[in-house]
C-alpha positions in Angstrom: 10.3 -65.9 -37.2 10.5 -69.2 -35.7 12.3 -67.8 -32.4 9.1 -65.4 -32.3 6.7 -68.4 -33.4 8.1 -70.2 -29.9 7.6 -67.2 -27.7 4.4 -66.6 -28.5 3.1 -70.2 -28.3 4.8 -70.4 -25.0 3.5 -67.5 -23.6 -0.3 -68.8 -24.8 0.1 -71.6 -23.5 0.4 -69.8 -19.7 -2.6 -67.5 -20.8 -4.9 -70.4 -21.4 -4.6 -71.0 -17.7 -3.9 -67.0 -16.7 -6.6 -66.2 -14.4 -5.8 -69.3 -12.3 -2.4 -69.3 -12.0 -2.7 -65.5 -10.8 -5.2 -66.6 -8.4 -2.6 -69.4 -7.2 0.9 -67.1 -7.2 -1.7 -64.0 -5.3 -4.3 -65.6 -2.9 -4.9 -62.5 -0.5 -5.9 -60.5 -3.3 -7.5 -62.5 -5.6 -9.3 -65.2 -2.9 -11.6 -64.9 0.0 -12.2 -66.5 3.1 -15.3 -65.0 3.9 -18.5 -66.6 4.0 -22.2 -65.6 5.2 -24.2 -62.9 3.0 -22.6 -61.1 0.7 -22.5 -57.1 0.7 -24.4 -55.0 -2.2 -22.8 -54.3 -5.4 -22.8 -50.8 -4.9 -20.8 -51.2 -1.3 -18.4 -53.0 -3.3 -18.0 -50.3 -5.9 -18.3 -47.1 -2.9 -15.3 -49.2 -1.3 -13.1 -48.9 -4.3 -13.6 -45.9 -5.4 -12.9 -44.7 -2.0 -9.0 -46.4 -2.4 -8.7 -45.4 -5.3 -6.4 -42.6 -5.4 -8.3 -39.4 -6.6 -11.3 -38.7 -6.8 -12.2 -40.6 -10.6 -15.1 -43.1 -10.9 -15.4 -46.7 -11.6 -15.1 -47.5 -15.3 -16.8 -51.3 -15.2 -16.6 -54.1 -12.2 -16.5 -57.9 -12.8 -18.2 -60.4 -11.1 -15.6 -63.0 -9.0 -14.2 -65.4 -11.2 -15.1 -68.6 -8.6 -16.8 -69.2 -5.4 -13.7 -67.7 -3.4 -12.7 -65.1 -5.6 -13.4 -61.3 -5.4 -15.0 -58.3 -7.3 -12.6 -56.3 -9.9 -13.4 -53.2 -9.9 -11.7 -50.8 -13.1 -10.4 -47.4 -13.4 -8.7 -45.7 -16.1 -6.4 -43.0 -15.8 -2.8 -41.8 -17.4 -3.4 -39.2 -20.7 -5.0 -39.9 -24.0 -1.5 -41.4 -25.2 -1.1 -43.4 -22.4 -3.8 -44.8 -20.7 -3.5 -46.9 -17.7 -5.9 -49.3 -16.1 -6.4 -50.2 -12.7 -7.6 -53.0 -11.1 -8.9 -52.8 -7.3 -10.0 -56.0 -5.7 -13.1 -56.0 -3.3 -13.9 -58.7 -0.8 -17.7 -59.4 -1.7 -18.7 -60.3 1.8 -17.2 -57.9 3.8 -16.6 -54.9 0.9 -13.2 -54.4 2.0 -10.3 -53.6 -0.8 -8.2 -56.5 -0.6 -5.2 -55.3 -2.8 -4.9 -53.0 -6.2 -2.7 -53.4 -9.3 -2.2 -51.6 -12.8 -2.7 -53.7 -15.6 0.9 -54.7 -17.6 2.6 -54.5 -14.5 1.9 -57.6 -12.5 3.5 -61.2 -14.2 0.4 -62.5 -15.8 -0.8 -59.1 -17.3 3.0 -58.8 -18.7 3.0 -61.9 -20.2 -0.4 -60.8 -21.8 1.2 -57.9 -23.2 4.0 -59.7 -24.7 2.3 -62.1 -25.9 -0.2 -59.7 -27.8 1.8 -56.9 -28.4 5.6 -58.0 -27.8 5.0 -55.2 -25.4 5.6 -52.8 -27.9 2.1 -51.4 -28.4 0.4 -50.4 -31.1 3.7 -50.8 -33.2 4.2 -54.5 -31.6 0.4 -55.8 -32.5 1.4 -54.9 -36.2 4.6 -56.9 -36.0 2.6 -59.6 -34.3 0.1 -59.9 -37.0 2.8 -60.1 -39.6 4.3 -62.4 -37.8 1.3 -64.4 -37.6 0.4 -64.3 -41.1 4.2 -65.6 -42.4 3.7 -68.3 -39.7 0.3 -68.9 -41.7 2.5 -69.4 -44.8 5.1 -71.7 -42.9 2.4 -73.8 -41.7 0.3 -74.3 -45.1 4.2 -75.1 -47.2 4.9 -77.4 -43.9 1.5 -79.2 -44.9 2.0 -79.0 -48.9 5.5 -80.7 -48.3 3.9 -83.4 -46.3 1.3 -84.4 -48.3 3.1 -86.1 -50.9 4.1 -88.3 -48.1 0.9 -90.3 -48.1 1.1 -92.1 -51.6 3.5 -94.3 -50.1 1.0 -94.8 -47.5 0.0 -93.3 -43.5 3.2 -95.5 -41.8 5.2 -93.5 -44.3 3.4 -90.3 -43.3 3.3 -90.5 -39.7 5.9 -93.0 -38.7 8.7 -91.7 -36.1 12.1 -94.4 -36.5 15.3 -93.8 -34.5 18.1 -93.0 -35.5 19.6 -89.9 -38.7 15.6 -89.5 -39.6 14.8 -89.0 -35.6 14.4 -85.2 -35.9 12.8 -85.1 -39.4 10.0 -87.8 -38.4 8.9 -86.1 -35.2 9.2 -82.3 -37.2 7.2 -83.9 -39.6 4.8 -86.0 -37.6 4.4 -83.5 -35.1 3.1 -80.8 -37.3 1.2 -83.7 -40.1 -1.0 -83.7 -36.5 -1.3 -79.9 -35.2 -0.8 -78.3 -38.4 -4.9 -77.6 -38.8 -5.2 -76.6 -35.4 -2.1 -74.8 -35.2 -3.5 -72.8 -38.3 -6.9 -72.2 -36.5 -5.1 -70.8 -33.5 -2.3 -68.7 -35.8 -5.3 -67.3 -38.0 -7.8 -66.4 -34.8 -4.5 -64.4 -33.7 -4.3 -62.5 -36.4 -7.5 -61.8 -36.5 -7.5 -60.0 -33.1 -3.9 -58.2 -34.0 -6.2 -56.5 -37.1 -10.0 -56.7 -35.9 -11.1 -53.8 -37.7 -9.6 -54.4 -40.8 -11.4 -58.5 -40.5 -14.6 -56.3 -39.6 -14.8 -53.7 -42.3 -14.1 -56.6 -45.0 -16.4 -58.8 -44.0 -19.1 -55.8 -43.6 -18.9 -55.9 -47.7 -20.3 -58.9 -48.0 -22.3 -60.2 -44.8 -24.8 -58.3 -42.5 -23.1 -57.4 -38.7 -24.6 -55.8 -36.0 -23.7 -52.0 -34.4 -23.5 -52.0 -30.6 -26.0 -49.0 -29.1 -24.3 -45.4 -29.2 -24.6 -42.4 -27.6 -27.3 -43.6 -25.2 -28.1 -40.8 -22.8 -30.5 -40.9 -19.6 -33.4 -38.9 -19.9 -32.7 -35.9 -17.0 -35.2 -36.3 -14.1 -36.1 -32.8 -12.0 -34.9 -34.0 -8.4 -32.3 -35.9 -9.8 -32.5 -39.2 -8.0 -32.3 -42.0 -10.0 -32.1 -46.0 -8.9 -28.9 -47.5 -7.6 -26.3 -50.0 -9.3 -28.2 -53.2 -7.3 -31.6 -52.0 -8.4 -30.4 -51.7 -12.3 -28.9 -55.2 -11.8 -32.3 -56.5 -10.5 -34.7 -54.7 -12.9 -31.7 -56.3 -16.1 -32.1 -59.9 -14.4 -36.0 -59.7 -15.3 -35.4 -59.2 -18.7 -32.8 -62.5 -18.7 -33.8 -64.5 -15.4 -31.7 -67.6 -16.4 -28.5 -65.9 -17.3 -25.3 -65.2 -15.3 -24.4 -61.4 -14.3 -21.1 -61.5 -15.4 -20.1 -57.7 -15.6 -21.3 -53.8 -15.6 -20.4 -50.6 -16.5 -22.1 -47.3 -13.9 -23.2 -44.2 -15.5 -19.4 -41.8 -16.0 -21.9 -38.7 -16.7 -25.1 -37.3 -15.6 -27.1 -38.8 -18.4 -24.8 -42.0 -18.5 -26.9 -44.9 -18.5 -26.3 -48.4 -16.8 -24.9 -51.4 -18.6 -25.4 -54.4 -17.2 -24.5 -57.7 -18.8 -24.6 -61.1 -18.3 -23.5 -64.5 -19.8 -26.2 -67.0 -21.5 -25.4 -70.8 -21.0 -25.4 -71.2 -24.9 -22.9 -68.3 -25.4 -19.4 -69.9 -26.9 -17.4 -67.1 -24.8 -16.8 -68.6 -21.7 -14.7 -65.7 -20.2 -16.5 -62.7 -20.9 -20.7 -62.5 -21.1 -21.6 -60.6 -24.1 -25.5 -60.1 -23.4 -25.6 -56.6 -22.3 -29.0 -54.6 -20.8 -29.0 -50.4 -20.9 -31.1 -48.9 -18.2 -31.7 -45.5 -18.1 -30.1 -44.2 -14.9 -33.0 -41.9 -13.3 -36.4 -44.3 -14.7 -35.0 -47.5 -14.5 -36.4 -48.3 -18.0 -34.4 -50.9 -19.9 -33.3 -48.3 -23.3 -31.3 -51.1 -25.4 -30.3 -54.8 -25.4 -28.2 -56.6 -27.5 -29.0 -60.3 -27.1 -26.3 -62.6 -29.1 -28.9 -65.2 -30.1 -30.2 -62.5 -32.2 -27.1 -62.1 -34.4 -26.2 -62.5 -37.5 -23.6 -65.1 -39.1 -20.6 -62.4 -39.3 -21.0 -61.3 -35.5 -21.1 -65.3 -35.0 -17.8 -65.3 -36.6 -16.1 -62.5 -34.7 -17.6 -64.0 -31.3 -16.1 -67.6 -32.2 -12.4 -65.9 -32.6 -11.4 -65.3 -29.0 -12.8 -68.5 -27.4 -11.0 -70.8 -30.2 -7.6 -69.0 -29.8 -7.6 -69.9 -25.9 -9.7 -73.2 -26.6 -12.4 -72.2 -24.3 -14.9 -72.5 -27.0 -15.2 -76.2 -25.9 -14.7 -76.3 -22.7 -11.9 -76.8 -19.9 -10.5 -80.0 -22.8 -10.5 -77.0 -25.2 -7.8 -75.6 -23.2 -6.0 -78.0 -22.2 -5.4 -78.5 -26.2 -4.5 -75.1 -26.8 -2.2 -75.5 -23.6 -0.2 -78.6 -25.6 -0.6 -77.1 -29.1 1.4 -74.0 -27.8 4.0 -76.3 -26.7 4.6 -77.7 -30.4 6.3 -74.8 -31.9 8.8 -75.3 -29.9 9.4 -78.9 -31.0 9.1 -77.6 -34.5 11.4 -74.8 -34.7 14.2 -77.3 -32.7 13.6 -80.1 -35.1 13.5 -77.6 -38.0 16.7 -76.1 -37.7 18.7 -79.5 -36.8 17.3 -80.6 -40.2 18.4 -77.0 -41.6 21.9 -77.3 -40.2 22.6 -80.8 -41.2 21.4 -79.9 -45.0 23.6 -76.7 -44.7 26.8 -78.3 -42.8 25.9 -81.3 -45.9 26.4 -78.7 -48.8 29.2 -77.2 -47.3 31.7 -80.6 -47.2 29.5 -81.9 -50.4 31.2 -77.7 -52.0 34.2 -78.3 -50.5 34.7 -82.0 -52.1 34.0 -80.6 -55.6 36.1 -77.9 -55.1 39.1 -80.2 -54.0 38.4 -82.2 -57.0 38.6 -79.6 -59.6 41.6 -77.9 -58.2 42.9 -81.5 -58.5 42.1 -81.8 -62.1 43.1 -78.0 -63.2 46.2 -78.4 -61.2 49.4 -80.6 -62.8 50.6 -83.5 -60.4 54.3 -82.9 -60.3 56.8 -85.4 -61.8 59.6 -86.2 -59.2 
């Protein structure tokens, strides 16, 4: 468990920073050099659906990340068992496809797997969530044994000396300091392992809020309806001082638009959860779901994400994480050096006693 505990605090500390390392190891995909005005959203979305191999549509398209970076533009494909999603990239001032990848396949998206999953699917995200919630026990009998610690004082508590007691100060001074963060992180991870199960629980006992379903576009007689850029425009009116942040066109005839953006005061940094639905012929705006018109529980569930990768507060948010995910390996080293020393002290302290009383049963021979 401790071996796994490592792993996956390694491989979170990379995802804190995932997006930018990606854009650092693959520049021509991910980074532009254009400059000048900037081509409509709809050319960027023609241009990848023309690369993309077959003749499916665009599923959603995100915004570029920074200045430099590019559209992503998302197709799924695979069978019902086995999806697969693609990512094309899109220059945004010259619409041109800069490079396409399945997600899972390139290093970052791996490393998102395995960290999430153990790349083991469905079946791994189970183990994970165990895993996660025997790390929650570790933690919480790691603070219990510490506790004590303080009557004699925080020196006593805290203190690291040289020496024999090297490795159980810093195991134990190490995790007196990241042992509530380190359960905030371990518990928002479990959390997304089993969402559903967190969802339907809390539903019991605190109001949440249903995403719109099954909106349909009114049909029109000729057909024509408004493009991607005009949804986009007519959404913006509705909130002029947020951030477009992503969309989703209309798969089916009556499909609508969804268009949604990112609100300054919205704790998700990564991901803008205010979302506009436009009827794809009319224009008209059908349904909105605002976030500062949630209840407490969807507060809760929005909190999760951004304080596992510490981008609730900010770019020093995750820059904690990044270090925090770094401590279980100082823990679990530490924790089995103090393991083997007790064990390989047992052993010789057994084998003493043993000596002893095969001295005593035995008769010392007379010469």
């Amino acid at each position: 468990m401790g071996l796994f505990f490592v792993l996956l605090g390694l491989t979170g500390s990379i995802l804190v920073f995932d997006h930018a390392i990606d854009e650092w190891l693959n520049p021509d995909i991910l980074l532009t050099q254009g400059q000048g005005e900037k081509q409509p959203i709809q050319s960027i979305i023609d241009a990848a659906e023309s690369a993309y191999p077959g003749d499916r549509k665009a599923t959603s398209a995100t915004v570029p990340r920074v200045e430099n970076g590019v559209w992503t533009v998302w197709f799924t494909g695979g069978t019902r068992e086995h999806r697969t999603f693609t990512a094309v990239h899109v220059d945004p001032y010259t619409a041109e496809v800069t490079g396409q990848r399945v997600w899972g396949e390139d290093l970052m998206t791996w490393i998102y797997r395995l960290h999430f999953r153990l790349l083991g699917g469905s079946v791994g995200g189970i183990i994970v969530g165990v895993l996660g919630l025997l790390i929650l026990i570790s933690l919480l009998s790691g603070i219990y044994l510490w506790w004590p610690l303080l009557k004699s004082g925080i020196r006593a508590a805290i203190a690291i000396r040289s020496g024999p007691r090297f490795n159980y100060d810093l195991h134990k001074s190490v995790g007196a300091f990241t042992a509530v963060f380190l359960l905030v992180i371990t518990f928002t991870g479990v959390y997304m392992e089993f969402p559903t199960v967190f969802r339907d629980v809390i539903s019991k006992f605190a109001a949440t809020t249903e995403g719109p379903r099954r909106l349909k576009s009114a049909p029109s007689e000729n057909g024509e309806g408004i493009t991607l850029d005009e949804a986009i425009e007519i959404a913006s009116q509705r909130f002029p001082n947020a951030r477009l942040d992503h969309l989703h066109p209309p798969r089916r005839e009556d499909g609508v638009y969804e268009v949604a953006f990112r609100q300054s005061d919205e704790v998700q940094r990564s991901y803008g959860r205010t979302q506009v639905f436009l009827d794809r012929y009319s224009g008209e705006i059908v349904a909105v779901r605002n976030p500062e018109e949630e209840t407490a529980a969807d507060i809760f569930f929005a909190w999760q994400f951004p304080l596992h990768n510490g981008e609730a507060f900010g770019l020093f948010g995750r820059w904690v994480v990044f270090v925090l995910g770094l401590t279980p390996a100082i823990l679990y080293v530490t924790g089995v050096v103090i393991w083997w020393r007790k064990r390989t002290s047992r052993t010789r302290h057994q084998q003493r006693r043993t000596v002893v009383e095969t001295e005593v049963r035995e008769p010392v021979a007379v010469g």
